[in-house]
Each structure stands twice: as C-alpha cells, then as structure tokens.
C-alpha positions in Angstrom: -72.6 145.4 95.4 -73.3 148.4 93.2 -72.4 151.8 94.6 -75.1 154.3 94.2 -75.0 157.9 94.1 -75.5 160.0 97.4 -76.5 163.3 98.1 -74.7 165.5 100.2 -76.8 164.9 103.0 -76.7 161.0 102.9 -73.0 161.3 102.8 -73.1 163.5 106.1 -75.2 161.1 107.2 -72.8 158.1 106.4 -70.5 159.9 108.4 -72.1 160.5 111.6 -73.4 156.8 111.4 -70.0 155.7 111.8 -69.6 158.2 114.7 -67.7 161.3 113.5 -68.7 164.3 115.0 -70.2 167.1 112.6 -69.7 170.7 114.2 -71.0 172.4 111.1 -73.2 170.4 108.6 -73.3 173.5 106.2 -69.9 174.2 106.0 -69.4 170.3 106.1 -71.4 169.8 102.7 -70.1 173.2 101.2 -66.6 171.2 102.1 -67.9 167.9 100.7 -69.3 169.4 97.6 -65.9 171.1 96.8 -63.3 168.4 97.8 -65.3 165.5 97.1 -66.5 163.0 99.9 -64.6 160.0 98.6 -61.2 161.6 98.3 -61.9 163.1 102.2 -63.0 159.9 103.2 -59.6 158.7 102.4 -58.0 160.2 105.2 -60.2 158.3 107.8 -57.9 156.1 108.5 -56.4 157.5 111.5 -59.3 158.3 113.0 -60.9 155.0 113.3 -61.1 152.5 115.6 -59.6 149.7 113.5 -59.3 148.1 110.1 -62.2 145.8 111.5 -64.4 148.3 112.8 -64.3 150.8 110.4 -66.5 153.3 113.0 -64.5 156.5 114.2 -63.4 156.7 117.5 -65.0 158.6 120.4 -64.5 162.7 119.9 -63.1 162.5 115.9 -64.8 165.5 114.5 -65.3 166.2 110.7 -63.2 169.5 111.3 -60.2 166.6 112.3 -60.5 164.6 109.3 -60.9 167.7 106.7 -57.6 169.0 108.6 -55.9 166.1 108.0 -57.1 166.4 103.9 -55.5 169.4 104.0 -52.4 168.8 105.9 -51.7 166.0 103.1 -52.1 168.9 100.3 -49.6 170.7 101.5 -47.4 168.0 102.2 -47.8 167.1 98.7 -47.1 170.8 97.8 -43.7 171.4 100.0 -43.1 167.7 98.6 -43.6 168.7 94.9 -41.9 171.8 94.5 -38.5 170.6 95.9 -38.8 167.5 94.0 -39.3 169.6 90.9 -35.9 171.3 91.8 -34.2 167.7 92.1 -35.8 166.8 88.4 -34.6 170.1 87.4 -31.2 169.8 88.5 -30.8 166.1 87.6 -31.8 166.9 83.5 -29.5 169.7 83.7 -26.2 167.8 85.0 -27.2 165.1 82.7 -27.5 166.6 79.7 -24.4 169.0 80.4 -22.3 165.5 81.5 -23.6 163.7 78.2 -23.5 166.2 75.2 -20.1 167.4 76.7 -18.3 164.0 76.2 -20.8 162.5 73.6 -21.7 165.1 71.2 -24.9 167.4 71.4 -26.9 165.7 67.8 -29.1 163.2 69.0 -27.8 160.5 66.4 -24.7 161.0 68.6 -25.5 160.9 72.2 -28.4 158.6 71.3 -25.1 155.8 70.1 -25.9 152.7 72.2 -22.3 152.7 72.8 -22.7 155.4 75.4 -23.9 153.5 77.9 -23.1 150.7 79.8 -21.8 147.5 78.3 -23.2 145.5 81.0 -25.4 142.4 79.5 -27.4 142.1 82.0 -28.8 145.6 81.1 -28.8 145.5 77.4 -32.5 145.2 77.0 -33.0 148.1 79.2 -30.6 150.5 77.6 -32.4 149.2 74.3 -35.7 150.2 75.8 -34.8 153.7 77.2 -32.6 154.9 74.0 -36.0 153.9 72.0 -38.0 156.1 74.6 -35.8 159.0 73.9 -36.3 158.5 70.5 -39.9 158.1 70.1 -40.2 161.6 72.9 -38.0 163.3 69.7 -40.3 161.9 67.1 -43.6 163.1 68.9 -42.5 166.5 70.3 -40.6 167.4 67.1 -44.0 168.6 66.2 -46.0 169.5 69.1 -43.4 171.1 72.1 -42.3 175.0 70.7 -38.6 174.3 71.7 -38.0 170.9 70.2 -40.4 172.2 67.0 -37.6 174.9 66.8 -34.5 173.1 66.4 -36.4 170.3 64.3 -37.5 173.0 62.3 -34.2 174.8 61.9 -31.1 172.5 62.6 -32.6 168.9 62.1 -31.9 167.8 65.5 -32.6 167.7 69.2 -29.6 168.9 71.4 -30.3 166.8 74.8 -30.3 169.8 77.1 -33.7 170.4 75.1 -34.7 167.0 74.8 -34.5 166.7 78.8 -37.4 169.3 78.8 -39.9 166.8 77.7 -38.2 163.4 79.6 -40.2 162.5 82.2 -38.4 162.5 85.4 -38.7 158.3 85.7 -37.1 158.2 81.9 -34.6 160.6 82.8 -34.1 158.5 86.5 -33.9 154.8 83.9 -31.4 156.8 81.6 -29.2 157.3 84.8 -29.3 153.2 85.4 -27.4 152.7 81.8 -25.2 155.0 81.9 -21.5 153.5 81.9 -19.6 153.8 84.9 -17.9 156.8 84.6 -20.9 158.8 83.4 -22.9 158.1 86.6 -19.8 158.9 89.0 -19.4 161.9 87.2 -22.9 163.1 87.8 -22.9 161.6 91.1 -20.2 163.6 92.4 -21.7 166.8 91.5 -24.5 166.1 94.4 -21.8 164.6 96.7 -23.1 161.1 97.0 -22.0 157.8 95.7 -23.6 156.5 92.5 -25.1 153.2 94.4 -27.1 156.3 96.8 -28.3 157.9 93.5 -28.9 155.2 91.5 -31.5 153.6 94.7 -32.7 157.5 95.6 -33.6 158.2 92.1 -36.6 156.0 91.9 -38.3 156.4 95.0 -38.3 160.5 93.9 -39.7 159.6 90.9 -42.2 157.4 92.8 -42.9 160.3 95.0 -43.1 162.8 92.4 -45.8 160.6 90.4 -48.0 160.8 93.3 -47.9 164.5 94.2 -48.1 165.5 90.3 -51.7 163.4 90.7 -53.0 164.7 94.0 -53.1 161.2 95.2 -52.4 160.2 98.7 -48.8 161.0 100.4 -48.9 161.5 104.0 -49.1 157.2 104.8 -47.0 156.0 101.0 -44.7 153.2 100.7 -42.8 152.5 98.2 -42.5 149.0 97.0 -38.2 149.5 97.4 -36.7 151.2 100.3 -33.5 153.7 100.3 -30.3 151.9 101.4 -29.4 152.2 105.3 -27.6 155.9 105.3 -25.3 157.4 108.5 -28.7 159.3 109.1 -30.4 156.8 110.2 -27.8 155.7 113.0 -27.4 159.2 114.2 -31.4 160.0 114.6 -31.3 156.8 116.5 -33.5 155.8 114.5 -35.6 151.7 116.1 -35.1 149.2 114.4 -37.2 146.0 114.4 -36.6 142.5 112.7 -33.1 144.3 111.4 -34.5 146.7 109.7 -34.9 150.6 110.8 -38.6 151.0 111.3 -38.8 154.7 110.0 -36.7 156.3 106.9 -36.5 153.3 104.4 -39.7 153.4 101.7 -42.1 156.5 103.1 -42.2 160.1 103.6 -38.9 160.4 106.2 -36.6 158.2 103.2 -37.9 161.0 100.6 -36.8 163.6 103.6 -33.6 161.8 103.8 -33.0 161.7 100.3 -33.5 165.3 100.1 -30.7 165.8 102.8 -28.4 164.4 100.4 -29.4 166.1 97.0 -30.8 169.8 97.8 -29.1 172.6 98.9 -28.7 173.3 102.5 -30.6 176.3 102.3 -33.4 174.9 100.4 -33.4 171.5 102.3 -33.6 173.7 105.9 -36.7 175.5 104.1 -38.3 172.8 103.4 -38.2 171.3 107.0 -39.2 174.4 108.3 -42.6 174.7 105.7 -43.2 170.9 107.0 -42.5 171.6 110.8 -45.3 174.1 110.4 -47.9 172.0 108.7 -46.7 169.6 111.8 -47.8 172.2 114.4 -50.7 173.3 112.7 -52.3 170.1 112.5 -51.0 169.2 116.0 -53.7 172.0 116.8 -56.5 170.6 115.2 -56.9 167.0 115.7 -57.4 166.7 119.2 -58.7 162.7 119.2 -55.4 161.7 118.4 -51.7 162.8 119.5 -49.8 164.2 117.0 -47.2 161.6 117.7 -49.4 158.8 116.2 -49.6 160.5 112.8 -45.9 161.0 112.5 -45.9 157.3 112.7 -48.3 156.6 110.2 -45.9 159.1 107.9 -42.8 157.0 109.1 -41.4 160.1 110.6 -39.3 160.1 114.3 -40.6 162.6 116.6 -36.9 164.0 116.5 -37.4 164.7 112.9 -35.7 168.3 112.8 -32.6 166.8 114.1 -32.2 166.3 110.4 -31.7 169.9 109.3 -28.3 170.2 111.4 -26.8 167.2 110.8 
C-alpha cells in the first residue's frame, strides 16, 4: 500500500488514534515539524502494548515518547565522542607500531609481507592493503594533508594516511596484522589481542550508527563480545548459557569501553549516561525505568561498572 503524505495534523491525529496522550498539540507539531514524525515514531516501541497491537498503552503521553527521542540523542552523543577517542587512539598506536618496524613510505608498510601469513586470510589482507591504496590514490588529491606530502615527498607516511581510514578499515587492518604486531598494540590498552580483535568490530558497528543518527538505545549487533570477568562480577543472568545483558548491545559497548578508555574518561562517561538515566526516569511515567534499561540490555546495577 502506498504511503501518502500527512499533514502535521493528520499525524497528531495518527497518534492519538493509537491512544497516546497529547498534552500540547502546538508544541507537539512545532516538535514534529522539526524532528520529523517518522524518526519519533521510532521510539514507540516501548510504549506500546505489543508487537501485535501496535496501540499505546494507557497514560503514554507524546511528552514520554519525544523524551525518549531525545534520551537516544544523547546516548548517541556520550556514545560518539568516546568512541571517537578509541578510533583516535587505535590509528595512532597503529601507525606508530607499523612505520616504526616497517618503514613510514607507503610502498613499504603497504609490503604484503607485513602481515599475517595465515592462508586462510590471504584474500582479506589482499582486500584491505588494496583499500589503503586506493584511500592514497583518491585523497592524494582531495585531503590538504595527504595533498601535502603527495605534493612534496611523493608518499603517504601512515600516521597521515590513518587520518582518512575509516575506523572499520583501520579495525580489518588490525585482523591481518601478524602476530606480533597485534600483541604489540594490544598490550598498549592492556587486553589480549583475541579481546581486541572481537571488541574492535562491534565499536566500529556502534560508531557507524551514532555518526548517522540512526537508532542506538535498543541495537544488536549481529556478533556479541566474548564472555569478560565483568560479566561474572555484575552478576550478570544468564539464560540458555548465555549472559542475557552485555554480549551484542549498548552494556557490551559499555564493557568494551572499561577495557580501552582511560579511567578517568571511562568514569565520565558513566556519569554523563547515569544522568540521561535519571532524567528520563523523570519523564516517562507509563513505564518504569527498569523496563527500558532492559530494552538497552543494561543491569539495573550498571554503575557497579565504574569501580571495578
């Protein structure tokens, strides 16, 4: 069936025929108009009464549901800017590691004999090295810093080139790496290279998603984060063997985060998230707060986290 434009009002009108509340309608299309009714509607999903009956249930307001749109945004906000220190600090240590041992001309540190010898992975080291390459070939004339050393010493050093990696090529150049090279970066953050190697994706995953406003409260990833000694001491449940918070949504990302950021930073962060917590606690009313922490996949004992 063909989906026709609506006016302002026949969306407010949608709304209230599926039983939310609307304190305000003014401020409710002024709202509408600048956030966009599809990408609010999104959030309905906590407020309804099922999957099946797609109404809202008794005493959901509008003011509930725009809260909620708003508590994701600056989710995705805290999310993104520590993430952005991870990518950051990951290009950095990579490209230090690698031009160090390798050589800093691209036609050296760009030898497939850098990485690993592993067969199994030969197509992919093929895949990223050309990647690399073909980032050199199109920012050689478009980014100001490579332009500059294109323009002046005929090459790329990697600590530039890292500027214009995306963080996924940057997170598949950390899977070829030999052996050595990844427990050499890996020690820097203090984790084993089998943590980094499965936290890397997910990050990129959730980094993806906050740089394009899309949903983030409720994601899972397709692949979870390996079992951690943080999930044992939160006392985290677990159901059918598995632990039923912490593995692919926002709480693994927190865990992850534990691991890779500074403690100051990482005790920040909580703190900016324990606040959009409470705030939001005092908003929505039709639900308890504890129902949308498990939508995120976050224990109620969440803070626990910062001290351990």
């Amino acid at each position: 069936m063909e989906k026709m434009f609506k006016s302002l009002d026949e969306q407010l009108e949608i709304l209230k025929s599926k039983g939310l509340i609307i304190e305000d309608e003014t401020h409710a299309k002024e709202i509408l108009l600048r956030e966009n009714y599809f990408f609010i509607n999104g959030y309905r999903v906590l407020l309804m009464n099922s999957y099946s009956d797609r109404s809202f249930i008794i005493g959901a307001t509008f003011r509930e549901l725009y809260g909620i749109f708003l508590f994701d945004r600056q989710i995705r906000n805290i999310l993104f800017k520590n993430l952005m220190i991870i990518e950051n600090n990951l290009k950095s240590v990579i490209s230090y590691q690698l031009s160090k041992k390798y050589g800093y001309r691209d036609k050296d540190y760009l030898n497939h004999k850098n990485f690993t010898s592993d067969k199994s992975k030969s197509r992919r080291v093929k895949d990223v090295i050309e990647k690399m390459k073909r980032q050199i070939r199109i920012n050689g004339t478009h980014h100001m810093a490579t332009m500059h050393y294109i323009n002046n010493y005929g090459y790329i050093p990697l600590w530039v080139l890292v500027k214009v990696l995306s963080f996924g090529i940057v997170c598949e150049l950390y899977s070829i790496l030999k052996p050595e090279d990844q427990v050499s970066i890996a020690d820097i953050f203090n984790v084993n290279t089998n943590y980094l190697e499965n936290f890397l994706p997910i990050l990129s995953n959730y980094r993806n998603l906050c740089a394009h406003e899309d949903i983030v409260y409720e994601h899972r990833t397709e692949k979870g984060i390996l079992n951690t000694p943080y999930h044992q001491k939160l006392n985290i449940p677990i159901m059918d063997n598995e632990y039923i918070y912490g593995k692919n949504d926002i709480f693994s990302v927190l865990i992850i985060l534990k691991y890779l950021l500074r403690e100051d930073d990482f005790r920040m962060m909580m703190k900016e998230l324990e606040y959009e917590i409470e705030k939001l606690d005092g908003i929505v009313n039709s639900i308890p707060i504890e129902k949308i922490l498990d939508r995120m996949g976050i224990s109620t004992n969440y803070m626990e986290l910062v001290d351990l």
